[in-house]
C-alpha positions, 0 to 999 in steps of 0.5 A: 500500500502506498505512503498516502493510502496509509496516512488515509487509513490512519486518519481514519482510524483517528476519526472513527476513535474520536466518534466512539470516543465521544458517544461513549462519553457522552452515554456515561457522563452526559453531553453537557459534562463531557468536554472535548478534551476529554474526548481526545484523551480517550481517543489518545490523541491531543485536542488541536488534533481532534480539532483538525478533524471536527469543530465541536462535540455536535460535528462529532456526533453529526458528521456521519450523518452530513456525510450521509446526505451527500451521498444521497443528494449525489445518488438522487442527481444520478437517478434524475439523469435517466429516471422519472420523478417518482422513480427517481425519488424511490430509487434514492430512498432505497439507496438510503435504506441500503446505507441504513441496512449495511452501515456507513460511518454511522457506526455499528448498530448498537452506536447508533441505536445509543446516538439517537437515544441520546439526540432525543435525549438531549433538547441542544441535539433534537433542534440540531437534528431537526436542522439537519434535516431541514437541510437535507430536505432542502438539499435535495428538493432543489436537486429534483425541481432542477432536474425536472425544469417545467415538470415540477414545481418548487413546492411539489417538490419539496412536499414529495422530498418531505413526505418520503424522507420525513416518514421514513425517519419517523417509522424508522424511530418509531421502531427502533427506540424502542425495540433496539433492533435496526432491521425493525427500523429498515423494516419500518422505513420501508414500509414507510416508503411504500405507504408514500409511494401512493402519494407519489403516483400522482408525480410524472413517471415518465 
């Protein structure tokens, strides 16, 4: 392997240390009490260096998850190219139960079963979560109206962006809080998916 591929492996290595770090501080001693230093303490490395990687303890908790976004806002502008409106949109919600099935660099299931217990533990972390999601929202409802010029409207476009994605996050907490299980969420969001699809038939499928 080459000298860059291993300086890659290893940052990476750094990064996903600091993220588990951090969550399991955040488990044990609360997110307000846990300071950065900490963080890098447990992760062994000093804190100019946890900050080269993340700007504060909500970036090391939400950075998987911007992450995430851009590659579903990537993967719904290649749907755009060759697909319909609706299929478009259904295809990238499959993509994105697939990264939710798999795992991404959310971590394992049981980091991020605890990490969204703690978001909704957490007021500071809700509102950000909310946030993201606004944006992701955004994000890619300007992706379909521009992919689509004169076939969508702004509005229908983002009412068809947050009626999929905003059911598929709430079936798929409404499964795994409780449960523990991430096949019960994927499960859930892809039932999710299918009681919106009614509601996206009335998009152009040509």
């Amino acid at each position: 392997m080459t000298e860059v591929g291993l300086r890659e492996r290893k940052k990476e290595r750094t990064r996903h240390a600091l993220q588990r770090e951090a969550l399991r501080l955040f488990t044990e001693k609360g997110y307000a009490e846990t300071t950065v230093a900490e963080i890098a303490a447990a992760a062994d490395v000093s804190t100019k260096t946890l900050f080269n990687y993340f700007r504060s303890k909500e970036d090391i908790l939400f950075a998987h998850r911007r992450q995430r976004i851009d590659v579903v806002e990537a993967k719904l502008a290649e749907h755009t190219a060759t697909l319909s409106p609706r299929d478009a949109l259904l295809a990238t919600a499959n993509d994105l139960l697939h990264l939710l099935l798999e795992g991404d660099s959310g971590g394992t299931s049981a980091e991020q079963i605890a990490q969204g217990r703690l978001i909704l533990s957490v007021p500071e972390l809700r509102g950000a979560a909310l946030s993201l999601l606004h944006e992701a929202q955004l994000r890619l409802a300007t992706v379909l109206h521009n992919a689509y010029p004169g076939v969508l409207t702004k509005a229908e476009a983002a009412a068809a962006v947050g009626a999929l994605i905003g059911a598929m996050q709430s079936a798929g907490l409404s499964a795994i809080l409780p449960s523990g299980s991430t096949s019960d969420a994927y499960a859930a969001a892809r039932e999710a998916v299918r009681v919106v699809t009614r509601g996206l038939d009335g998009l152009p499928h040509a």
